[in-house]
LUMFI-430889 format. One line per 5 residues: number of its first residue (from 1); their letters; for each residue x, y, z of N, C-alpha, C. Coordinates in steps of 0.02 Angstrom, whole numbers, plus 50000, padded with zeros to 5 digits. Example, Ala and Ser with C-alpha at 12.3 -4.5 7.8 and 13.67 -1.06 7.14 Angstrom:
// residues 2
1 = AS = 50660/49716/50390/50615/49775/50390/50660/49835/50390 | 50642/49888/50354/50684/49947/50357/50645/50002/50394 .
//
This chain:
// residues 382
1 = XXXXX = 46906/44961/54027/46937/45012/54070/46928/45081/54038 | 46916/45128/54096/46902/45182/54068/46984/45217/54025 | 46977/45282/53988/47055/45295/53979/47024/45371/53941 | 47059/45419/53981/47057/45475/53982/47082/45519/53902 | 47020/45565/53887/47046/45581/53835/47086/45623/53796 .
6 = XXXXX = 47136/45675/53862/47185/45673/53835/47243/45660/53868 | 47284/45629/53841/47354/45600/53850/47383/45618/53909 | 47387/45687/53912/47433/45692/53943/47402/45703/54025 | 47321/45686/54029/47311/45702/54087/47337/45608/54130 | 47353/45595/54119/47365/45517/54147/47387/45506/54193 .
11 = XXXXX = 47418/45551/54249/47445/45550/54307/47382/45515/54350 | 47321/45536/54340/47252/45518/54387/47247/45448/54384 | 47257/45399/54335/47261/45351/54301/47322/45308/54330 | 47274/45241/54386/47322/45191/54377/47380/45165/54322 | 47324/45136/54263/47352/45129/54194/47416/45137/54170 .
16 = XXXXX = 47426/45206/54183/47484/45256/54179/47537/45256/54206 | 47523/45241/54277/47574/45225/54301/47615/45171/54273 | 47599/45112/54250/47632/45056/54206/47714/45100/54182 | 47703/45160/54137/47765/45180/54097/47816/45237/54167 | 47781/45216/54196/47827/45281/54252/47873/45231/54272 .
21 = XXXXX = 47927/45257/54292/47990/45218/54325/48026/45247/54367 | 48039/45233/54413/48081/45252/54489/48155/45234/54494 | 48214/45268/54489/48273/45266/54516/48283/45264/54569 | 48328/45241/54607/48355/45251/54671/48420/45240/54679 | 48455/45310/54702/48520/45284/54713/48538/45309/54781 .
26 = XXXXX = 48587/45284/54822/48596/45272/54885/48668/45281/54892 | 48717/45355/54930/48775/45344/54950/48783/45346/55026 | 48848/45374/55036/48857/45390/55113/48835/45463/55144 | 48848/45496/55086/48831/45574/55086/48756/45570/55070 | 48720/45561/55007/48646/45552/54992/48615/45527/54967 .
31 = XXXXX = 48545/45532/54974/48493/45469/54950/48460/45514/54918 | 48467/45481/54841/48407/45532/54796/48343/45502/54764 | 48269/45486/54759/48233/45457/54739/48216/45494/54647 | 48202/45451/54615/48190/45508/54541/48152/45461/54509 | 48068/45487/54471/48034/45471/54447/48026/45494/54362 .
36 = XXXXX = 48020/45456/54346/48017/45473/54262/47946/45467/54249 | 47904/45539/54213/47858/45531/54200/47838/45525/54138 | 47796/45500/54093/47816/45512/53999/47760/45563/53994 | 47781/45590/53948/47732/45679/53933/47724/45656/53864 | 47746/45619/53823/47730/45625/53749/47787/45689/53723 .
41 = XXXXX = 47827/45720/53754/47843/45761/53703/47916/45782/53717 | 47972/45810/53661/48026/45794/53704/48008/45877/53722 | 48078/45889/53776/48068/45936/53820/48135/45967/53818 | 48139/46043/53767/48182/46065/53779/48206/46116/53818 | 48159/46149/53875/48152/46199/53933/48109/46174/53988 .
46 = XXXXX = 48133/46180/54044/48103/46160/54123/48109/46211/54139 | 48065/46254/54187/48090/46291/54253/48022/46280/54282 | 48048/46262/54363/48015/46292/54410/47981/46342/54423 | 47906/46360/54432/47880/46408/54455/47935/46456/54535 | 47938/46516/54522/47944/46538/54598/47904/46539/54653 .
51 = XXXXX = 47954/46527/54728/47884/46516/54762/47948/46544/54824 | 47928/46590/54874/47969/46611/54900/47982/46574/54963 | 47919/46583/54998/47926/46545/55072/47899/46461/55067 | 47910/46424/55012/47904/46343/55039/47922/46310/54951 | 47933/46246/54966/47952/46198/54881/47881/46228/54831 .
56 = XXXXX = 47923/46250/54797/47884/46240/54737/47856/46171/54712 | 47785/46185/54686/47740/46122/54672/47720/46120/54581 | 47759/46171/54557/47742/46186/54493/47788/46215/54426 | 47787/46183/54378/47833/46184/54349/47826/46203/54271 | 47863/46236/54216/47832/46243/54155/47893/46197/54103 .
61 = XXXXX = 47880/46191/54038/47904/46127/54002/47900/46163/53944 | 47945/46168/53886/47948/46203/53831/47966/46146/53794 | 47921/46144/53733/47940/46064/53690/47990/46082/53638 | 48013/46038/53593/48055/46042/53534/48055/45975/53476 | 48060/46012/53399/48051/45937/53360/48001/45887/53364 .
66 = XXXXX = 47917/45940/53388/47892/45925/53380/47829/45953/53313 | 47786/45900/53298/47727/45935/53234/47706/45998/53283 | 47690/45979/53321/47659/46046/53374/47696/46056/53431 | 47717/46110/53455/47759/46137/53523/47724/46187/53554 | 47743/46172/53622/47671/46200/53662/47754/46229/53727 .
71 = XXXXX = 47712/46259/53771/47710/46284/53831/47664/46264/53871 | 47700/46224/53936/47652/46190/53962/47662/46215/54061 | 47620/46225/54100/47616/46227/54136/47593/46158/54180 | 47628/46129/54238/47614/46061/54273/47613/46098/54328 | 47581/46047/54364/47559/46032/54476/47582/45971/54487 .
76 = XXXXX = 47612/45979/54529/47660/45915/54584/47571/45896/54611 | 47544/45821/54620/47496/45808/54643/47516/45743/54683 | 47473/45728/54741/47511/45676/54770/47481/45619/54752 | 47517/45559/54751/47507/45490/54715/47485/45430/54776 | 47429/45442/54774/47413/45374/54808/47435/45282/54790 .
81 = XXXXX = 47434/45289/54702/47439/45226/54682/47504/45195/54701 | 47564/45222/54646/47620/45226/54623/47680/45205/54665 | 47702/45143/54713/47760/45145/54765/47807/45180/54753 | 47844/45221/54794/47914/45244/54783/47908/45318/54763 | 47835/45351/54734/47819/45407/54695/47790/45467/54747 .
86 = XXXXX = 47826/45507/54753/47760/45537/54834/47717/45594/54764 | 47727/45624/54711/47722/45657/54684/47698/45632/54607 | 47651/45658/54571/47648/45665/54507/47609/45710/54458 | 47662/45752/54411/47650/45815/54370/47579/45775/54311 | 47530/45852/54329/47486/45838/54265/47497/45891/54261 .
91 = XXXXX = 47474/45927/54187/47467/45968/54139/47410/46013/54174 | 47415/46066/54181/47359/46119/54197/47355/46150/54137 | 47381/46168/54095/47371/46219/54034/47419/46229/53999 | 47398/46255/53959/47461/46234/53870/47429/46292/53818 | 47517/46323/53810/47490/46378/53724/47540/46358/53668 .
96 = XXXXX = 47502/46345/53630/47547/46322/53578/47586/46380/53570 | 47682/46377/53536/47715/46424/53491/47726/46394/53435 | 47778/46437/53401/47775/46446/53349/47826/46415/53298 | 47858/46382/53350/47936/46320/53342/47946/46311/53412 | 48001/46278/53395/48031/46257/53453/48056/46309/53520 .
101 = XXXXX = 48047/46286/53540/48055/46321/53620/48144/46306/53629 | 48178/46387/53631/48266/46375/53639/48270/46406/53688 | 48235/46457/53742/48255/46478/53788/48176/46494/53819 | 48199/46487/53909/48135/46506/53932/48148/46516/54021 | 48133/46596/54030/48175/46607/54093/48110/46649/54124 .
106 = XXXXX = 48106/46663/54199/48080/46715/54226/48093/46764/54239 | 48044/46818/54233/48052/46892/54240/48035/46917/54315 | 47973/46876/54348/47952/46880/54414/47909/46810/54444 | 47874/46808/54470/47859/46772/54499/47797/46717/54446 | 47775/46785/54398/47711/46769/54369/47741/46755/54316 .
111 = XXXXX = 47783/46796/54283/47780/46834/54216/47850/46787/54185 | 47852/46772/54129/47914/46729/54091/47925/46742/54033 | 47954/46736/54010/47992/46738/53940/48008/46677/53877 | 48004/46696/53811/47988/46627/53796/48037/46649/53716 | 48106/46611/53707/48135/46610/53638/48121/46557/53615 .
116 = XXXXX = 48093/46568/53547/48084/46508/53510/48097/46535/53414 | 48134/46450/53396/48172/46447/53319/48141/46493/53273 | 48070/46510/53290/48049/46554/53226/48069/46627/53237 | 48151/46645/53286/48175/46703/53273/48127/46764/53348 | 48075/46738/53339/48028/46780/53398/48027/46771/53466 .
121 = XXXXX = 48025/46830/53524/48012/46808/53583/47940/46844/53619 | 47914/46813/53649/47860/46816/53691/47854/46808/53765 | 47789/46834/53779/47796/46857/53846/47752/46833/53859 | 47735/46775/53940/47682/46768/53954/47666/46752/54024 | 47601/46762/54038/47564/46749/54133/47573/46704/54153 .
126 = XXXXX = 47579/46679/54207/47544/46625/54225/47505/46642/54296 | 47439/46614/54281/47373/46640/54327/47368/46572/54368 | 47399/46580/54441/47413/46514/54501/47318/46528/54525 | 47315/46453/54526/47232/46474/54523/47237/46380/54595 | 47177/46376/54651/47189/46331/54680/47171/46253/54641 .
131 = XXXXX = 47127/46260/54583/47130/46203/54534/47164/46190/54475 | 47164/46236/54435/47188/46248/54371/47208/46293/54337 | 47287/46319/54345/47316/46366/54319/47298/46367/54266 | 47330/46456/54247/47312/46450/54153/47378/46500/54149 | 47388/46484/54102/47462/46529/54039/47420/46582/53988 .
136 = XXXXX = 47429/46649/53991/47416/46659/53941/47493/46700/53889 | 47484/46725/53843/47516/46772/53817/47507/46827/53801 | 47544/46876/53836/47538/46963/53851/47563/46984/53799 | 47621/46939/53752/47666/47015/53699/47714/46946/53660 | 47725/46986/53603/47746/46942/53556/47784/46985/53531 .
141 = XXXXX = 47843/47004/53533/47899/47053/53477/47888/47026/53406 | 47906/47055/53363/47925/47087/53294/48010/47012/53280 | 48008/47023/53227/48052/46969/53199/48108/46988/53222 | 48153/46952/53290/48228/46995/53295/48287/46962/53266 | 48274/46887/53232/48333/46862/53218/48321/46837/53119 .
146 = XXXXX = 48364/46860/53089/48360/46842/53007/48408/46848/52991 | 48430/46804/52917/48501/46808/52896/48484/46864/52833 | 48545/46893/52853/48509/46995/52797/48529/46942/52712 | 48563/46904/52694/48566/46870/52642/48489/46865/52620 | 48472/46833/52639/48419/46791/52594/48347/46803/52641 .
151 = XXXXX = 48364/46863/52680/48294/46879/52724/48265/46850/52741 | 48252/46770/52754/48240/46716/52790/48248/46725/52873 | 48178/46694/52923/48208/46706/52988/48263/46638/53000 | 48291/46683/53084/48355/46657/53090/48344/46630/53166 | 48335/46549/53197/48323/46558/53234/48353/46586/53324 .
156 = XXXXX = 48311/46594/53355/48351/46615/53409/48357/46578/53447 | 48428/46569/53488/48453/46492/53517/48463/46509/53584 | 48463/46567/53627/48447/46580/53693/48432/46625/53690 | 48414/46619/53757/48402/46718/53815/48430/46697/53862 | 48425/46774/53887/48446/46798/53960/48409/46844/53989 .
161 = XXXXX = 48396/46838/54057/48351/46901/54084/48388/46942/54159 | 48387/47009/54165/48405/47022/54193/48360/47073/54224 | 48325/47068/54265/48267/47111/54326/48207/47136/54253 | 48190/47178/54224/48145/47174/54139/48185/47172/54089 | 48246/47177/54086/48275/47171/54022/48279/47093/54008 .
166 = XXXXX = 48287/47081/53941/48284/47023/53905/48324/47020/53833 | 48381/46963/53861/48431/46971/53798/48420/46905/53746 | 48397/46908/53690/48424/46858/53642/48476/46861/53602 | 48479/46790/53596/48591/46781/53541/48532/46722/53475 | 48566/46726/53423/48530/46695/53370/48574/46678/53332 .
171 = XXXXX = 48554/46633/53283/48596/46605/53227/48621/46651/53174 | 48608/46712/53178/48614/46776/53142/48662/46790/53175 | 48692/46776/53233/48762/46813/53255/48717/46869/53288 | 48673/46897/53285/48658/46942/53320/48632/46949/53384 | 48631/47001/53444/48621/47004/53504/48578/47058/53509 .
176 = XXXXX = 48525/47047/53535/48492/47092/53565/48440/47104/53628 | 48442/47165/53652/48409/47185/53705/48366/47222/53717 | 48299/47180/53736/48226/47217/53757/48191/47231/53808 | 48159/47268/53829/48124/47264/53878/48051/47250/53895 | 48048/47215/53931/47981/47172/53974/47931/47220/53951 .
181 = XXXXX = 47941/47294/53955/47868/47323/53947/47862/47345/53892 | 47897/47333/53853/47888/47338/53776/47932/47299/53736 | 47905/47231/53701/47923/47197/53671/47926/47205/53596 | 47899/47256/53575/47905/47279/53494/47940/47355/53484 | 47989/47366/53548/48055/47405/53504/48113/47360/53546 .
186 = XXXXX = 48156/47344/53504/48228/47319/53538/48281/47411/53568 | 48281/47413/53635/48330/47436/53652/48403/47435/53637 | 48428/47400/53602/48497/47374/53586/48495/47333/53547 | 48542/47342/53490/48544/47284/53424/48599/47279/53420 | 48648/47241/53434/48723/47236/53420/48738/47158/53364 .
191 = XXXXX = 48774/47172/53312/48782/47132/53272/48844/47084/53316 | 48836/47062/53359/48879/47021/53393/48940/46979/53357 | 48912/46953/53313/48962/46911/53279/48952/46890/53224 | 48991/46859/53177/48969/46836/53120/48950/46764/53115 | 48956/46735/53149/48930/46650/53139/48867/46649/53201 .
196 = XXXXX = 48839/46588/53223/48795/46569/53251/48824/46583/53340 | 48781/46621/53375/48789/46612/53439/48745/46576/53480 | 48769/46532/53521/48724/46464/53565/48740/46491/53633 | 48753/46535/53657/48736/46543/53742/48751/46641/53741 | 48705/46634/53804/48713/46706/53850/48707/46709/53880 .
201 = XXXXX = 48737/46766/53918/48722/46775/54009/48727/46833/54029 | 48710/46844/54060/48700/46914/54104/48764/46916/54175 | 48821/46965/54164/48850/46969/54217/48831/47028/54257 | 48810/47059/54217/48792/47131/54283/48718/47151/54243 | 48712/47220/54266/48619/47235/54218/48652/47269/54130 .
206 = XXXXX = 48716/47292/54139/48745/47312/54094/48796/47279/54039 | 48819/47214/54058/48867/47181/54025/48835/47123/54000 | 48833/47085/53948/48813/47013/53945/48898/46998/53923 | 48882/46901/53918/48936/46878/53890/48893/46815/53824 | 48923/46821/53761/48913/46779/53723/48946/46725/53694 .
211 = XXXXX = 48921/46689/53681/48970/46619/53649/48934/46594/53584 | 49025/46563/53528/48971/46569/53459/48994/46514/53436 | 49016/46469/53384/49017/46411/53354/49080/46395/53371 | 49135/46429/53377/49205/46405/53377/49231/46418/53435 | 49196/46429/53488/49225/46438/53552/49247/46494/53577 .
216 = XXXXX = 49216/46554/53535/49250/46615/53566/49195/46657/53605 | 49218/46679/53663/49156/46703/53704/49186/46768/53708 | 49143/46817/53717/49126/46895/53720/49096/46924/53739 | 49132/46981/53779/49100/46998/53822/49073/47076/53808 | 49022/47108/53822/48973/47171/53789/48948/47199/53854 .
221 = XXXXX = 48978/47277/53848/48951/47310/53888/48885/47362/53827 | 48821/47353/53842/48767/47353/53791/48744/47452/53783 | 48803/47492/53859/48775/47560/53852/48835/47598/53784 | 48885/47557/53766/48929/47566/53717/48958/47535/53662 | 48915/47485/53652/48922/47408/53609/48888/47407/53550 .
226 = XXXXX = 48862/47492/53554/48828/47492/53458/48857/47475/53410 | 48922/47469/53392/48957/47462/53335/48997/47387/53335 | 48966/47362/53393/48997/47290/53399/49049/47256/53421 | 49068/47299/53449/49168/47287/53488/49146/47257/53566 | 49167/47219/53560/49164/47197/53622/49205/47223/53675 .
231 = XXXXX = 49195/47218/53746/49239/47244/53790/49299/47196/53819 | 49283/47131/53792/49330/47082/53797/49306/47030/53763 | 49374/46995/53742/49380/46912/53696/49391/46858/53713 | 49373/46800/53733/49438/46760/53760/49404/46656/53720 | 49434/46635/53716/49425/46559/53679/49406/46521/53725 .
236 = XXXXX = 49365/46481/53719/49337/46425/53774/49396/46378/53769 | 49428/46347/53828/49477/46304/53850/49467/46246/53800 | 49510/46199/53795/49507/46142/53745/49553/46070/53764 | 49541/46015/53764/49611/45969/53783/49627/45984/53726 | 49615/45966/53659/49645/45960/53599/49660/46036/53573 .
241 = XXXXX = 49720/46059/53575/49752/46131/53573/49726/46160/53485 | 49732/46115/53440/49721/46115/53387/49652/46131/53363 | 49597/46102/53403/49544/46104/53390/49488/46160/53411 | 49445/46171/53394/49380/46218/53410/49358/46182/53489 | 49323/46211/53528/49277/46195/53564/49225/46230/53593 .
246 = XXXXX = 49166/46214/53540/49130/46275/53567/49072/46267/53633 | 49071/46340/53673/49021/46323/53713/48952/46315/53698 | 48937/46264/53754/48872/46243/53723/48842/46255/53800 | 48837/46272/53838/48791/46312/53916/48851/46359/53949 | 48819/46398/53967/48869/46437/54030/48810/46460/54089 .
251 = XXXXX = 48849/46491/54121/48807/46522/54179/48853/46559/54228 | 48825/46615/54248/48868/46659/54319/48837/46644/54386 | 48897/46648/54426/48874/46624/54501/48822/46654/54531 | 48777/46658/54571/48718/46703/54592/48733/46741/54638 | 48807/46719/54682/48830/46786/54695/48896/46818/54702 .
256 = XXXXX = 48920/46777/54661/48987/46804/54641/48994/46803/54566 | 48963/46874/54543/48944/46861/54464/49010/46858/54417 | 49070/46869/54440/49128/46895/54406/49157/46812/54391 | 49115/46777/54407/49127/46691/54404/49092/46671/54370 | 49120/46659/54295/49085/46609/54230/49103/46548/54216 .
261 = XXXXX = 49058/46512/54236/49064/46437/54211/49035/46416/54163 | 49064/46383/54100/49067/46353/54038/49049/46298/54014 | 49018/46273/54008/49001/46185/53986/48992/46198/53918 | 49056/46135/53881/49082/46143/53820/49063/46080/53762 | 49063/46090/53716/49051/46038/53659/49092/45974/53683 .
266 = XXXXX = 49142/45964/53711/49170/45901/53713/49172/45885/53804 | 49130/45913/53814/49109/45893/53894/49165/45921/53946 | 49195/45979/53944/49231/45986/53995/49189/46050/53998 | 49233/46071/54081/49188/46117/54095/49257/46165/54125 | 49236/46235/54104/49300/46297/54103/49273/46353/54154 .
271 = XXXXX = 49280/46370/54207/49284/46408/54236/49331/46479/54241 | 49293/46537/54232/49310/46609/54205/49325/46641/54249 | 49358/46693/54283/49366/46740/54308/49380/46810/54292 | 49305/46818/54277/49300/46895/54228/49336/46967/54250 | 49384/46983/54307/49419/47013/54332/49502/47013/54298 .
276 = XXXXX = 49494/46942/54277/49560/46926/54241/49549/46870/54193 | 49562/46899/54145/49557/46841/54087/49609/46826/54048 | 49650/46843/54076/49722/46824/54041/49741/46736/54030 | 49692/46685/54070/49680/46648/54069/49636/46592/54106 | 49602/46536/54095/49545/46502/54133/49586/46496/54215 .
281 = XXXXX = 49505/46500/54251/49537/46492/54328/49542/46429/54348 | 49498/46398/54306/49497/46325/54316/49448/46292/54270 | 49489/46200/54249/49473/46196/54193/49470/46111/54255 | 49391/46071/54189/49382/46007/54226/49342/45995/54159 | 49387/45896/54184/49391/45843/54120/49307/45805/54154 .
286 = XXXXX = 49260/45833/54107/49186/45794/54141/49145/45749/54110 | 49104/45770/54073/49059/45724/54039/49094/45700/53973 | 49074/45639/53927/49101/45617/53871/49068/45628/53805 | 49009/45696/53824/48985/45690/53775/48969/45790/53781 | 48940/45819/53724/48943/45902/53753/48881/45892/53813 .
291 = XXXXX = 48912/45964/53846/48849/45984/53883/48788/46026/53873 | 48729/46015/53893/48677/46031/53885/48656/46108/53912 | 48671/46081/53984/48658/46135/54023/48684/46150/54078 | 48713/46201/54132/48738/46197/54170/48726/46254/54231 | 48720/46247/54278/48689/46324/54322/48702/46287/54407 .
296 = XXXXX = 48715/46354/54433/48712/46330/54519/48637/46340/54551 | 48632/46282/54602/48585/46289/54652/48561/46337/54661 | 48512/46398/54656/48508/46461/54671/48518/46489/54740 | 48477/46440/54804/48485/46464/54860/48539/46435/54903 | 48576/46387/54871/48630/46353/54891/48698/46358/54836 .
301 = XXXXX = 48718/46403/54818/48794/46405/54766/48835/46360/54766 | 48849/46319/54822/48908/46274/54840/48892/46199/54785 | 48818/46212/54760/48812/46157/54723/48812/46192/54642 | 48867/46134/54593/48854/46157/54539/48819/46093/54496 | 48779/46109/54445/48743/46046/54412/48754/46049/54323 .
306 = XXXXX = 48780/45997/54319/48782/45996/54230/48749/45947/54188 | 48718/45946/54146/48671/45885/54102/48718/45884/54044 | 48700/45827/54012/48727/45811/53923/48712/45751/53889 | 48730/45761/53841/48686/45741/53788/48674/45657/53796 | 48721/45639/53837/48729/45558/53861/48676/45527/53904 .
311 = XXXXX = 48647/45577/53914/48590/45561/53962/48606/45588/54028 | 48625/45625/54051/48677/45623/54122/48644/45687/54146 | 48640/45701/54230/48642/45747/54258/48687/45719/54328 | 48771/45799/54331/48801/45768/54407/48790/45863/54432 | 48787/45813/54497/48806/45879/54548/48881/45889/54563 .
316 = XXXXX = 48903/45950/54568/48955/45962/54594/48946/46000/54643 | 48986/45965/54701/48979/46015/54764/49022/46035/54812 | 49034/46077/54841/49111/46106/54874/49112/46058/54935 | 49182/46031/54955/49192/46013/55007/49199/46064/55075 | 49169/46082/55082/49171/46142/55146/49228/46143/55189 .
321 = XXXXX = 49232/46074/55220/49288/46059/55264/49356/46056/55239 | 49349/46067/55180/49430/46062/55166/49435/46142/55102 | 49399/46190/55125/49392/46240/55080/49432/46306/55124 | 49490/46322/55133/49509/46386/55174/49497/46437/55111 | 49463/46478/55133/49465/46555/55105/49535/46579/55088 .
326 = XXXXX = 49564/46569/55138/49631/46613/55146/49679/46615/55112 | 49660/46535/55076/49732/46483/55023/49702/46535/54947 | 49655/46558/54948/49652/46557/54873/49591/46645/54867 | 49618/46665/54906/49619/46746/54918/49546/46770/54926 | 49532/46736/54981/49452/46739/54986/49393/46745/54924 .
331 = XXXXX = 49407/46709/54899/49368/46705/54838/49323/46637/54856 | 49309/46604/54775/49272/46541/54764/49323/46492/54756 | 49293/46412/54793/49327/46336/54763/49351/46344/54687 | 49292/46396/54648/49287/46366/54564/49332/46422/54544 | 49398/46458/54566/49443/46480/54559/49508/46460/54570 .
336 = XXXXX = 49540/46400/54591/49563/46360/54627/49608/46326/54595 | 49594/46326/54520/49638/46312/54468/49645/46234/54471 | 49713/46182/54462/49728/46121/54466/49703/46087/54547 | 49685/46134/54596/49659/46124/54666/49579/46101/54664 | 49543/46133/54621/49461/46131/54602/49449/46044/54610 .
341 = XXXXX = 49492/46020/54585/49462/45928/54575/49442/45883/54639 | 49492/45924/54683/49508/45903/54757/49464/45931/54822 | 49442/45981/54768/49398/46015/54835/49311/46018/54814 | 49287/45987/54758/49223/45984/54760/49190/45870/54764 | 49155/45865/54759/49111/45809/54762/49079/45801/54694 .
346 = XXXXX = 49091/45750/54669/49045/45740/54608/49003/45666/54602 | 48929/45688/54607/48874/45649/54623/48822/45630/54562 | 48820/45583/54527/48789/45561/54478/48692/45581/54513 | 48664/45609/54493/48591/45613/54506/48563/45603/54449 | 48564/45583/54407/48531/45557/54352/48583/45537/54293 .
351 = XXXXX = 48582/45456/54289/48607/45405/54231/48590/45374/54186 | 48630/45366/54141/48581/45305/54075/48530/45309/54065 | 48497/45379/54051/48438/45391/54033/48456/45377/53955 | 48498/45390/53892/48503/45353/53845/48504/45416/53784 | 48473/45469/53811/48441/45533/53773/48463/45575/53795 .
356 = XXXXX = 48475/45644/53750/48501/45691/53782/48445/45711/53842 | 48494/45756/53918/48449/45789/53945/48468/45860/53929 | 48410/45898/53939/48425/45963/53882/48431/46022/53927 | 48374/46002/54013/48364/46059/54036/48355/46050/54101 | 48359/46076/54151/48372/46053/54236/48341/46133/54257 .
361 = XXXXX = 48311/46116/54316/48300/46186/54362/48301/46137/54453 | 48315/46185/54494/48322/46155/54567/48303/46201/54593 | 48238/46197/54635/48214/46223/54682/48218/46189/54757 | 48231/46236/54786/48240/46199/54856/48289/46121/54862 | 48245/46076/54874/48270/46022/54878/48247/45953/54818 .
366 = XXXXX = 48227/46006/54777/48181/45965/54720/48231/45997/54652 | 48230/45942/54602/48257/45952/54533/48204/45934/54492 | 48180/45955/54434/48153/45930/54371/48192/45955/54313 | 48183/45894/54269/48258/45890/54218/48179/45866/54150 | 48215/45892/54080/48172/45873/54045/48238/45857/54003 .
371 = XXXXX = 48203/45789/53932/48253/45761/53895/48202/45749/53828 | 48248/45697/53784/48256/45682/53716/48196/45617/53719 | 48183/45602/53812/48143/45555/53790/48094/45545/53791 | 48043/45613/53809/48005/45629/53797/47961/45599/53878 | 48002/45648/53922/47979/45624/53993/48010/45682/54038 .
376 = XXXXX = 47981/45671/54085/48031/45734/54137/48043/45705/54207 | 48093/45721/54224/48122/45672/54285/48104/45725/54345 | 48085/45692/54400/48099/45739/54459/48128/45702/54500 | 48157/45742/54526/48221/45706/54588/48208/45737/54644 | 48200/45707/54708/48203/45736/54780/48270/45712/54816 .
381 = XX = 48298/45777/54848/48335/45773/54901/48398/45774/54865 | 48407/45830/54812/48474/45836/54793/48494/45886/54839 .
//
């Protein structure tokens, strides 16, 4: 039998199909089909290509903990062999970095962003071609994350992007902000904190919010935040009153940005209301293990999605019919306080995978999720 020489092109390949595996789960509300493909590598960033007027067919994959870590660009191709599979991702093109891949977001349609452990971020194309895309890399910044001790780099553990600006948070405690068309001066250097920060977000083009080892998130308005004061403080929610809980994903609503949702080291998930923070708007008992990642539907908000380390991806989604505006001051469900439990749906779309899942994106009516097991799931009809 013939067998292709490299690995990862194997989708073409009966053969291959052997290690692929098909879920199916079936309720009253929905039917989701999900294929596991093995890539050889684990996968610590997914996103979806943009695609405005129809499903996206293309997707990029940022590796981690591996001898070599790449950036990989895939094509949804259709599967003649495979029952149950209408779809299967091959590899169009790949650039190696320089560690691990910790954050990886878009700037436009083409153009993306790429944080990775050796402290550096980069900028790169992607050229949609009708056979074979290619990735290249446009810009590579200057070292932004090091511990000033021992001058060693420090790595960087997210970004955030907001229209060209581009924020990294690093194990240096430090935050900073660049722009798309020049990646070798930082616009903003704020010594954010003193321990390790693991999430950021963008609430407006001017404010981010950060989160650092012990659960305290902060919030930075970046045109007055030179000296490091934040414009607000507040502790990630906890069952155990005694204990730390730090965040480990957040994300703001896409269009109600003053709404921060939290996915925490011990799997609950804390909902913010950055208007008032005198305390959480709503707090939910979820996964049993931390969370990975967490973000809403983009063109649909009413759905929220969280992964963790258990293997798990659920949807959460508003009950419409039992949602009055009026009860809870025309706002959002995810303000709703001890009411929130009662008024959304929670839908297992990916189980007992065994490995952490690290990273989820949803386009349209399609999900691709990458994990620990060195495979990437796609799901139709979430």
């Amino acid at each position: 039998m013939f067998l292709p020489t490299d690995r990862h092109q194997f989708s073409y390949f009966v053969f291959f199909q052997l290690i692929v595996q098909v879920y199916k789960r079936k309720s009253i509300e929905m039917s989701t089909s999900v294929g596991a493909h093995y890539i050889s590598e684990k996968v610590s960033k997914v996103r979806w290509l943009p695609e405005k007027l129809q499903q996206s067919e293309r997707f990029l994959t940022g590796s981690w903990d591996m001898d070599n870590n790449f950036v990989r660009v895939w094509r949804l191709h259709a599967n003649p062999y495979a029952q149950g599979l209408e779809h299967t991702p091959r590899c169009n093109d790949k650039v190696a970095v320089e560690g691990d891949v910790t954050g990886l977001e878009f700037l436009n349609d083409d153009t993306f962003a790429v944080g990775c452990a050796d402290g550096h971020l980069s900028l790169f194309h992607v050229q949609r071609a009708v056979e074979e895309d290619q990735i290249q890399r446009k810009a590579r910044s200057e070292r932004l994350h090091e511990f000033k001790c021992s001058q060693t780099r420090a790595p960087c553990t997210a970004i955030a992007v907001y229209g060209t600006d581009i924020a990294t948070v690093g194990e240096d405690g430090r935050l900073n902000v660049l722009s798309a068309n020049n990646l070798k001066q930082v616009k903003r250097a704020i010594d954010a904190d003193s321990m390790t920060l693991l999430a950021v977000s963008y609430v407006s083009q001017h404010q981010l919010v950060t989160a650092n080892r012990m659960g305290v998130i902060r919030m930075f308005d970046v045109r007055t935040a030179g000296d490091g004061q934040p414009k607000a403080s507040f502790m990630a929610a906890c069952q155990d009153t005694k204990s730390s809980n730090f965040v480990s994903a957040m994300a703001t609503h896409p269009m109600q940005q003053h709404i921060l949702i939290c996915g925490s080291e011990e799997g609950s998930i804390t909902v913010w209301d950055l208007r008032n923070l005198e305390y959480p708007a709503s707090y939910l008992s979820a996964h049993n293990s931390p969370i990975t990642d967490i973000g809403f539907h983009r063109q649909d908000p009413s759905k929220l999605f969280s992964a963790a380390e258990a293997g798990e991806v659920w949807m959460w989604s508003e009950k419409k019919q039992h949602f009055d505006a009026s009860q809870n001051d025309g706002s959002s469900a995810w303000l709703c306080g001890d009411r929130l439990r009662t008024m959304v749906n929670v839908d297992g779309v990916l189980t007992n995978i065994r490995k952490a899942v690290n990273s989820f994106d949803v386009h349209g009516s399609r999900m691709v999720c990458g994990s620990d097991t060195e495979a990437v799931y796609i799901v139709n009809d979430v």
